[in-house]
C-alpha positions as CSV (number, residue, x, y, z in Angstrom):
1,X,-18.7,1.8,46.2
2,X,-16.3,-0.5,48.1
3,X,-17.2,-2.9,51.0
4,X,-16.3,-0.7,53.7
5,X,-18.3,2.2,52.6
6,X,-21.5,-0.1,51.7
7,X,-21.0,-1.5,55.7
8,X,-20.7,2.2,57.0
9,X,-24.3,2.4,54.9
10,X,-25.9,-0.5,56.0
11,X,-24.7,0.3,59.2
12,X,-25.8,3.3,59.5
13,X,-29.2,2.7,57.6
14,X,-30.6,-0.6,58.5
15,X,-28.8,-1.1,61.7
16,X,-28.4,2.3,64.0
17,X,-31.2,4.6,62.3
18,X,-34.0,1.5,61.5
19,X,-37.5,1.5,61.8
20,X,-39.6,-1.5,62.2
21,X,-43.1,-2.1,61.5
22,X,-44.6,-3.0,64.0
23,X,-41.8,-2.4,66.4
24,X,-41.2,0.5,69.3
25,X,-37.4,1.7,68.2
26,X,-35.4,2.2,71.7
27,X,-31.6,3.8,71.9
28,X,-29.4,3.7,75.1
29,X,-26.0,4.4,75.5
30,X,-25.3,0.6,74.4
31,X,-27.8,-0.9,72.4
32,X,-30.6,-0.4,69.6
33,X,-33.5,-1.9,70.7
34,X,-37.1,-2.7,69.0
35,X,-40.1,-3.7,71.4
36,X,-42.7,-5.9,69.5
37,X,-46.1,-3.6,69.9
38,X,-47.6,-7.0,69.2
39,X,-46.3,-9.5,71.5
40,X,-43.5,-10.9,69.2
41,X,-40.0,-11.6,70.1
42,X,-38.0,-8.3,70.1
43,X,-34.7,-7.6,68.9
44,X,-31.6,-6.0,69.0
45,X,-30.0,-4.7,66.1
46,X,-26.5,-3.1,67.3
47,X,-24.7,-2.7,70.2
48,X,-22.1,-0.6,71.5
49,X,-20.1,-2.4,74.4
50,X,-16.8,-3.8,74.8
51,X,-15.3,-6.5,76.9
52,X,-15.2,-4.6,80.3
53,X,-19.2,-4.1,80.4
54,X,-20.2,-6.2,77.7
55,X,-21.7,-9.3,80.7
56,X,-23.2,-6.1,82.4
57,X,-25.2,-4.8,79.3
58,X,-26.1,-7.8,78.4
59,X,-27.9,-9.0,81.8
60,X,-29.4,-5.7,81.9
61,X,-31.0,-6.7,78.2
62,X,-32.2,-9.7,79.5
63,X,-33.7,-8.0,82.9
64,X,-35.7,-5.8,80.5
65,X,-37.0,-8.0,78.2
66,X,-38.1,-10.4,80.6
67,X,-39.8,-7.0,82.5
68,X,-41.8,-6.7,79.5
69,X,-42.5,-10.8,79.1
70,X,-41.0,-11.0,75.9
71,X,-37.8,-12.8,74.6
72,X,-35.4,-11.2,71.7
73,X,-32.6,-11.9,69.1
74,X,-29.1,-10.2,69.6
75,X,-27.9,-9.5,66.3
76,X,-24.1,-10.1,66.0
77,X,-22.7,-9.4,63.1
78,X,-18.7,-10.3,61.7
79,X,-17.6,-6.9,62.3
80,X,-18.8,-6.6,65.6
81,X,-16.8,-5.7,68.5
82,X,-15.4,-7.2,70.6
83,X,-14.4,-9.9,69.0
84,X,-15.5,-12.6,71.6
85,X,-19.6,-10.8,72.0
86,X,-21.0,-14.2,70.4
87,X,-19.0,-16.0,72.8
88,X,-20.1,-14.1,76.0
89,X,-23.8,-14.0,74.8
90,X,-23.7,-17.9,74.6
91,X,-21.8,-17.8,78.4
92,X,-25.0,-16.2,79.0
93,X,-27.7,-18.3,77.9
94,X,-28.2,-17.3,74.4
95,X,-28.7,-19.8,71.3
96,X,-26.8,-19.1,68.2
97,X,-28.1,-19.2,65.0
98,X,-26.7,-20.6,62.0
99,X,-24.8,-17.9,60.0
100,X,-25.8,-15.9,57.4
101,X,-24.8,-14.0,54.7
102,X,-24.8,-10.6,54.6
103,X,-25.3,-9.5,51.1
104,X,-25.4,-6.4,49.7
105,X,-25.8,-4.9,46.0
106,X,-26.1,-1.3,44.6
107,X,-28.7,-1.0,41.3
108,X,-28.4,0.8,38.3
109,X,-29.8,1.6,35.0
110,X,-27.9,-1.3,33.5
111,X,-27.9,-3.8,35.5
112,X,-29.1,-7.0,34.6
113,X,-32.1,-7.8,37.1
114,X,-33.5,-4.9,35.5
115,X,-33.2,-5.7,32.1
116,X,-35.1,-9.6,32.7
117,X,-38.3,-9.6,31.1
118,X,-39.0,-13.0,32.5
119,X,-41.4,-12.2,35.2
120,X,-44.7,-12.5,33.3
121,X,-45.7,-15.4,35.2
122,X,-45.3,-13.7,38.8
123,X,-48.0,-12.8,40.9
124,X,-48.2,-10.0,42.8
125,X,-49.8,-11.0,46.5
126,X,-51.8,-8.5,47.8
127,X,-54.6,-10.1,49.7
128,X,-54.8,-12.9,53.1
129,X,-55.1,-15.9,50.8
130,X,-52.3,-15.3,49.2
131,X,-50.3,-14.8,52.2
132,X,-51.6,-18.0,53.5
133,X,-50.2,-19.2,50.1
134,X,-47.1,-18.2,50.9
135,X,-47.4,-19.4,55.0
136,X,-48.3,-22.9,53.7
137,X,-45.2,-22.9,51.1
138,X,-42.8,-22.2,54.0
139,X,-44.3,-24.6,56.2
140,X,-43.7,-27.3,53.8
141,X,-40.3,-26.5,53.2
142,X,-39.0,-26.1,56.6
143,X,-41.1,-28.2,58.4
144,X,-42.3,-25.8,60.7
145,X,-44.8,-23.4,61.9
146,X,-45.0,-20.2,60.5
147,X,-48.2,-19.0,61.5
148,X,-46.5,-15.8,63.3
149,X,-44.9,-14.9,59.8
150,X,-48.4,-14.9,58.4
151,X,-49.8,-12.9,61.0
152,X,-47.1,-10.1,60.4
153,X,-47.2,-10.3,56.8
154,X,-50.7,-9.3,56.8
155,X,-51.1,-7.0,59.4
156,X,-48.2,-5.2,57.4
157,X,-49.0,-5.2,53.6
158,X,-52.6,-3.9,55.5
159,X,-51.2,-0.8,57.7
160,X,-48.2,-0.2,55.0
161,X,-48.6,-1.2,51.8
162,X,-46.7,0.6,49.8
163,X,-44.0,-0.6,51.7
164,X,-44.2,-4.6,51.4
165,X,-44.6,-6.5,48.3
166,X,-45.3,-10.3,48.0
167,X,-44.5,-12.4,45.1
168,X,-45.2,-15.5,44.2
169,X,-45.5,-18.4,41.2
170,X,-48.2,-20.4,41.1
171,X,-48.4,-24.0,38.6
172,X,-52.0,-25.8,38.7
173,X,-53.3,-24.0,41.2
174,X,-50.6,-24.1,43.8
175,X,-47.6,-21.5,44.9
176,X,-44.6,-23.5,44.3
177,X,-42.3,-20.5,44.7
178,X,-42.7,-17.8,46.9
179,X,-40.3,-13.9,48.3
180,X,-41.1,-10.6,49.5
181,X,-39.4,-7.4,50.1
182,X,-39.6,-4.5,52.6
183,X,-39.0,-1.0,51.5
184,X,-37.1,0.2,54.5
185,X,-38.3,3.2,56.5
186,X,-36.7,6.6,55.8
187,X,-33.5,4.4,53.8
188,X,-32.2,3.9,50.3
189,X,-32.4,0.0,50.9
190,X,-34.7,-2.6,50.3
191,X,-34.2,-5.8,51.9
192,X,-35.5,-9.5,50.3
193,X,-37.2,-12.6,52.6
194,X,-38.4,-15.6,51.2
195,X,-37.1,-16.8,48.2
196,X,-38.4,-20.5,48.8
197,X,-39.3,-23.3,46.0
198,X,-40.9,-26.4,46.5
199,X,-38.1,-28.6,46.3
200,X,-39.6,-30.6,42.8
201,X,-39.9,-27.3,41.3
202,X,-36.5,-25.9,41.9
203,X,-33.5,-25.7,39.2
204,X,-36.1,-23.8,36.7
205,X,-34.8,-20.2,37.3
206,X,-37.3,-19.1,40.1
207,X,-35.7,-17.6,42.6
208,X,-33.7,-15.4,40.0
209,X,-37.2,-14.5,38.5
210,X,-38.4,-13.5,42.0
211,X,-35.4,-12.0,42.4
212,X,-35.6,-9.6,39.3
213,X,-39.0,-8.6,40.0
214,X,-38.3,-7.4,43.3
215,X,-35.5,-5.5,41.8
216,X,-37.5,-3.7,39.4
217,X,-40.0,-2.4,41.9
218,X,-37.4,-1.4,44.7
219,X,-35.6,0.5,41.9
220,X,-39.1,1.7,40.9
221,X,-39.8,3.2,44.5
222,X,-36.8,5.0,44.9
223,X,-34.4,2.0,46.6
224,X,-31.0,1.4,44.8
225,X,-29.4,-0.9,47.3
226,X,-30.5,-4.6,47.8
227,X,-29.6,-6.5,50.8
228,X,-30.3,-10.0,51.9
229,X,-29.2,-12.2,54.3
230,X,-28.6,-15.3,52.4
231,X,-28.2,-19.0,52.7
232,X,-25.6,-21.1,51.5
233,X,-27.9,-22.0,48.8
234,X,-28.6,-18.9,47.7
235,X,-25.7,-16.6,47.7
236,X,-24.3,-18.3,44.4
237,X,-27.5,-17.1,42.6
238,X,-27.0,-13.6,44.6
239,X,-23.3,-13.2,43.6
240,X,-23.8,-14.1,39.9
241,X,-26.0,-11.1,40.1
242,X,-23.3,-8.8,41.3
243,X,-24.1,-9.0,45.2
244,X,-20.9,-8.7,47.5
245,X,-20.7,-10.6,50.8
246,X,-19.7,-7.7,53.8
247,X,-20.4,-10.1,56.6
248,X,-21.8,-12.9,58.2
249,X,-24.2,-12.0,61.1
250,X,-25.7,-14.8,63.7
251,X,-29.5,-14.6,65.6
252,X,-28.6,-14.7,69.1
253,X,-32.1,-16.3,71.0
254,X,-32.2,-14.8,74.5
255,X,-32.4,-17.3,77.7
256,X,-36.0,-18.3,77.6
257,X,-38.6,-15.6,79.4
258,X,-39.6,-17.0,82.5
């Protein structure tokens, strides 16, 4: 499959057609939008403007979202249109991101991530410690809270959990490496989070462990396709796996709620 067609996909799939846990999913004329039933930020995913009403669409976003006391991410992607909708959603108010990757990669019999039998020494996470596990790993990393993460991780592997999966490597006692995957709603793609090491236990294959794993059990459940949005530091590791780069996309942080 080329990169247009695996766009159209993900497009289609993940973008104008997804379902969120946790999320109300809301379609106008415009936009794609998905109201946190749990007093998270909200988002939308796609749009469908152009220059002429684009500022009009946009302040109507930000009317309703402030109605309903919560602030949300505008998800622009490189293929967007128009061209300049990052630009006018930063001439009104919003906060850009850093961008991202967007990767995507199609599984088969053969490939590679599920032929790699070194995964012995991954734990599935299942239960709230575990989560916290995971919670604490990020927090070290990145230096900040991520106490809302933790919240949603486990009110989701509870309510669905066939359709999240947690995995982690532990050494003496502590997670050092931690990802998880969603199996997405009525779609043939799973998508990957996480992926963080403890920075004295990285360079020791990890991430590609926790990446084959994940593979396995998304091909397992019916998912061929793979997407991540990735880092700079991890899309070499994703591309030596066979992942292709369609995009970049950019979080978009609305004008604070007042």
């Amino acid at each position: 499959m080329d990169k247009n067609k695996l766009i159209s996909l993900f497009h289609k799939e993940l973008r104008q057609e997804a379902q969120i846990q946790g999320y109300i999913r809301e379609e106008t004329e415009h936009v794609v939008r998905h109201i946190s039933q749990f007093g998270e930020k909200g988002f939308i995913v796609t749009s469908n403007v152009n220059e002429e009403n684009s500022r009009e669409i946009i302040k109507e976003e930000i009317n309703y979202f402030s109605n309903l006391g919560q602030g949300f991410e505008w998800k622009v992607y490189s293929y967007d249109k128009p061209n300049s909708l990052k630009d006018i959603l930063v001439q009104e108010g919003f906060t850009i991101d850093e961008p991202e990757a967007l990767m995507v990669m199609k599984l088969d019999d053969q490939h590679p991530l599920l032929n790699n039998d070194q995964h012995l020494d991954i734990n599935e996470i299942t239960d709230e410690p575990g989560i916290q596990d995971i919670i604490d790993l990020e927090d070290a990393n990145w230096n900040v809270s991520h106490a809302e993460l933790g919240e949603r991780l486990w009110r989701d592997k509870q309510n669905n959990p066939e359709s999240l999966y947690l995995y982690g490597i532990y050494e003496n006692g502590q997670l050092v490496s931690a990802a998880w995957m969603y199996l997405e709603t009525n779609s043939s793609f799973a998508s990957l989070w996480g992926g963080s090491t403890l920075p004295m236990y990285r360079g020791k294959g990890y991430y590609s462990r926790l990446l084959a794993v994940r593979a396995k059990k998304a091909y397992e459940k019916g998912h061929p396709y793979l997407t991540v949005d990735a880092s700079p530091m991890s899309r070499p590791i994703l591309e030596k796996y066979g992942f292709l780069c369609l995009a970049y996309s950019n979080g978009c942080q609305s004008p604070a709620i007042n």
